[in-house]
Structure formats: structure tokens, C-alpha cells
C-alpha positions as CSV (number, residue, x, y, z in Angstrom):
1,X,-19.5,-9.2,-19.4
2,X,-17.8,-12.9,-19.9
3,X,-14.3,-13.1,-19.2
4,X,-12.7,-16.7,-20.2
5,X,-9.9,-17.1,-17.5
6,X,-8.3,-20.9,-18.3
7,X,-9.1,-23.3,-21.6
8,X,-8.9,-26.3,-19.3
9,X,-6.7,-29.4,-19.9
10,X,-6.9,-31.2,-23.6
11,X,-9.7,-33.4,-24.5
12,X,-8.5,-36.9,-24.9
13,X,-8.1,-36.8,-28.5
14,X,-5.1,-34.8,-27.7
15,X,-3.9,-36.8,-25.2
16,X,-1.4,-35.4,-22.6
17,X,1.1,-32.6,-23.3
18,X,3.7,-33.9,-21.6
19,X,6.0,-36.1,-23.7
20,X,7.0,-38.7,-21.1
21,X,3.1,-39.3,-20.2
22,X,2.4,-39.3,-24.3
23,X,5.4,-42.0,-24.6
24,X,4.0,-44.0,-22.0
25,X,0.2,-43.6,-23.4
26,X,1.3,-44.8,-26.5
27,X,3.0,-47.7,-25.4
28,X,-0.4,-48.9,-23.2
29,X,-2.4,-48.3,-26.3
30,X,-0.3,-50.8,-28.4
31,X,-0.2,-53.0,-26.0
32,X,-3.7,-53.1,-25.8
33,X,-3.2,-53.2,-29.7
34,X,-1.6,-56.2,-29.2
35,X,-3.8,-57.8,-27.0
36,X,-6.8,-57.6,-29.4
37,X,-4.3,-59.0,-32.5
38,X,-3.3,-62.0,-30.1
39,X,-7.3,-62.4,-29.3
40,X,-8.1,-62.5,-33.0
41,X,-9.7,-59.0,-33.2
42,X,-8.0,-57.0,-35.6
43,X,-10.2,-54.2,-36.2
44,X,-9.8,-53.2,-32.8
45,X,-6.1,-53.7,-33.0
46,X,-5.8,-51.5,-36.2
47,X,-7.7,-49.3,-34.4
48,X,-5.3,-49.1,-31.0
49,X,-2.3,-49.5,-33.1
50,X,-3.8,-45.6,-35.6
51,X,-4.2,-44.3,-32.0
52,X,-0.8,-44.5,-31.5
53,X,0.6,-42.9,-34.4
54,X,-2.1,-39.9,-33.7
55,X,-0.7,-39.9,-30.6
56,X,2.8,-39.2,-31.5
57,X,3.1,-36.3,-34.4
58,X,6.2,-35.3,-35.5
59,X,5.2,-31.7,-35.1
60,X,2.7,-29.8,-33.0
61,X,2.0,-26.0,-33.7
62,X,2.1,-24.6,-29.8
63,X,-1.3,-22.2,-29.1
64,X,-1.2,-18.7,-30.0
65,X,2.2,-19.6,-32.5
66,X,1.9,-19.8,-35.9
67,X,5.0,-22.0,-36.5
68,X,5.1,-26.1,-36.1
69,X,7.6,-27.3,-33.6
70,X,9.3,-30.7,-33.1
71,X,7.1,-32.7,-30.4
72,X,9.9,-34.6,-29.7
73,X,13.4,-32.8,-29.0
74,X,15.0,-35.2,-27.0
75,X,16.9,-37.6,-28.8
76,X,16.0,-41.0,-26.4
77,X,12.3,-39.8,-27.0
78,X,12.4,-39.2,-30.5
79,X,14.1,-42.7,-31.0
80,X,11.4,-44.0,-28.8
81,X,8.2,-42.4,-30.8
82,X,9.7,-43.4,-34.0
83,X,10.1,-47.0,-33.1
84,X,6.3,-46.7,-31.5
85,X,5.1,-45.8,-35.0
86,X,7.4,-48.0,-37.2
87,X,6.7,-51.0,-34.8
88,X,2.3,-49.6,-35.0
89,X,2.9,-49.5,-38.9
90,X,3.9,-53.1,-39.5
91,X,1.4,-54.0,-37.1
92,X,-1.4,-52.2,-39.0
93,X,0.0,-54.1,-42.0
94,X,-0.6,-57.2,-40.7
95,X,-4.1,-56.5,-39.4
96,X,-4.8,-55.3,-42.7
97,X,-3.4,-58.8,-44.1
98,X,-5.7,-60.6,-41.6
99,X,-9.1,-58.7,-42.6
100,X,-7.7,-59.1,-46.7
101,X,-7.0,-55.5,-47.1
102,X,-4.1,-56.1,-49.3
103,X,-3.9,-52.4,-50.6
104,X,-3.7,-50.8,-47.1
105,X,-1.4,-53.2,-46.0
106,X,1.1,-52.4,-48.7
107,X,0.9,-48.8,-47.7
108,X,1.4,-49.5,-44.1
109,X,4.2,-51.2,-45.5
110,X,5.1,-48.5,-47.7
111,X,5.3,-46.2,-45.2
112,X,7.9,-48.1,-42.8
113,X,9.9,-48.6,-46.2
114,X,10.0,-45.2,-46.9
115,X,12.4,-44.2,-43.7
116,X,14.0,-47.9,-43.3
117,X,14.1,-49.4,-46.9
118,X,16.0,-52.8,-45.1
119,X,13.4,-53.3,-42.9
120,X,13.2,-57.6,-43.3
121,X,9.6,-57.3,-42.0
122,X,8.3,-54.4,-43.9
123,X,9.4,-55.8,-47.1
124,X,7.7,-59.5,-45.8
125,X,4.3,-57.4,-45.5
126,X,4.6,-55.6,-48.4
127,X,5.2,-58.6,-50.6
128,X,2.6,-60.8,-48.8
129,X,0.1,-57.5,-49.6
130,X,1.5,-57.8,-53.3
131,X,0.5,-61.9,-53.2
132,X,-3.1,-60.8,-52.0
133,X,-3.4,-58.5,-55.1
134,X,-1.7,-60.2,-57.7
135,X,0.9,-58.0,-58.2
136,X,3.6,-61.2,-58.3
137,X,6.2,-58.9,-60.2
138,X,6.6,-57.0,-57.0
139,X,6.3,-59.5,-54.4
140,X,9.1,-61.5,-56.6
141,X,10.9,-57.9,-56.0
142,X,10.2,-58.1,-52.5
143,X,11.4,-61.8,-51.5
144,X,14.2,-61.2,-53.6
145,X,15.5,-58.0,-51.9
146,X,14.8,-59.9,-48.6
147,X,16.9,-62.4,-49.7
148,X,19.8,-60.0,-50.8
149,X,20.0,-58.4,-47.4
150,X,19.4,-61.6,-45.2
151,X,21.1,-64.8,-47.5
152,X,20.8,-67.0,-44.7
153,X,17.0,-66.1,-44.3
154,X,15.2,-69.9,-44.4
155,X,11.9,-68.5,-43.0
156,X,9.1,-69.4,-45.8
């Protein structure tokens, strides 16, 4: 007879279960993200800075429950894992810029857009992804909604 008395503590692709330790993880693995963008390798940068948005789900469905619960119910850490993934999603799009992956950069973009349509940078990505595939009516769009929020924007 086999009796299983304890599943262990998660595998790394989970990462830790406490949310303090998972805020902090994140943060080392887009530094390290960072590090690899700065050093010119931005394959290994998009792939630190998709680790960090695994890393920090909106929900999480708790064992034995059949329900999804928020991962993140304090409001200082929910701020801080949303501005980990916003800040990871603009820095995917400009890895994806760098390799000329103009499509995934636009919906790296995209995505930031979609919760924080003023986003200056977000709409700079998005429009240079646009310029990389010819798409000039939208990055016209773009440049011209950057200059509508920001008038005294000079940046080229």
C-alpha cells in the first residue's frame, strides 16, 4: 500500500507561492532582462522579460478549488505586478523591434494599449512596429495621437 503524504514545494515554473517572494522574483528576472537588452542580446531579454509576465497571473485557481482567485489582493502588490508586466510588455516590444519582428511588437504594444491607451511609449512602439510593416496609415495614427496627448513632445 502507497500512501502520498506531501506534493513537495512547486517546480520552478511555478515559481514561489508567496506573493512578496514572486514580486521580488520578477523584478530580478527583468533586471536580468535588462541586462541582456543593454548587452545587445535580445532573445534572451524577450525571453527574461515572458518570464515575468508568467510569473505574475492575474488569477491562480488554488489546489483542490475549482474557482480562479485574484493572485494579487493587495492593492501596493497588484499596482506593483501590473507595472512589472506593462513595463515587461513595452520591453518585449522593443526586443521584437530590434530582431525585426514588427508584428509581435505591435501586439506587445497592443496589449499595454489595451489597459493604458495614453501610454506615450506604447503608442511610440506601436507606430515604429507599423513603420516596419508598412502600415504608414496607422503609424501616422500613432505619432499623431502622441502628439495630441504630449504637444510639447520634440523627441524624433
Amino acid at each position: 500500500k502507497l500512501e502520498m503524504l506531501d506534493f513537495g514545494s512547486p517546480g520552478p515554473e511555478e515559481g514561489p507561492a508567496e506573493n512578496l517572494l514572486l514580486l521580488n522574483l520578477a523584478k530580478k528576472v527583468k533586471e536580468k532582462g535588462s541586462e541582456h537588452f543593454k548587452a545587445g542580446r535580445f532573445r534572451l531579454a524577450q525571453e527574461r522579460y515572458s518570464r515575468v509576465i508568467q510569473l505574475l497571473p492575474r488569477y491562480r485557481k488554488p489546489l483542490g478549488s475549482t474557482t480562479n482567485t485574484e493572485v494579487f489582493t493587495e492593492w501596493v502588490e497588484k499596482k506593483t505586478a501590473e507595472e512589472l508586466k506593462r513595463s515587461s510588455r513595452l520591453n518585449l516590444a522593443a526586443c521584437a523591434l530590434k530582431l525585426n519582428l514588427h508584428y509581435a511588437a505591435a501586439r506587445h504594444a497592443d496589449e499595454v494599449l489595451k489597459e493604458e491607451p495614453k501610454n506615450i511609449k506604447a503608442l511610440y512602439r506601436h507606430a515604429q512596429a507599423a513603420l516596419g510593416t508598412k502600415d504608414f496609415d496607422v503609424a501616422l495614427k500613432d505619432c499623431r495621437r502622441i502628439l495630441e496627448l504630449e504637444p510639447d513632445n520634440k523627441d524624433p
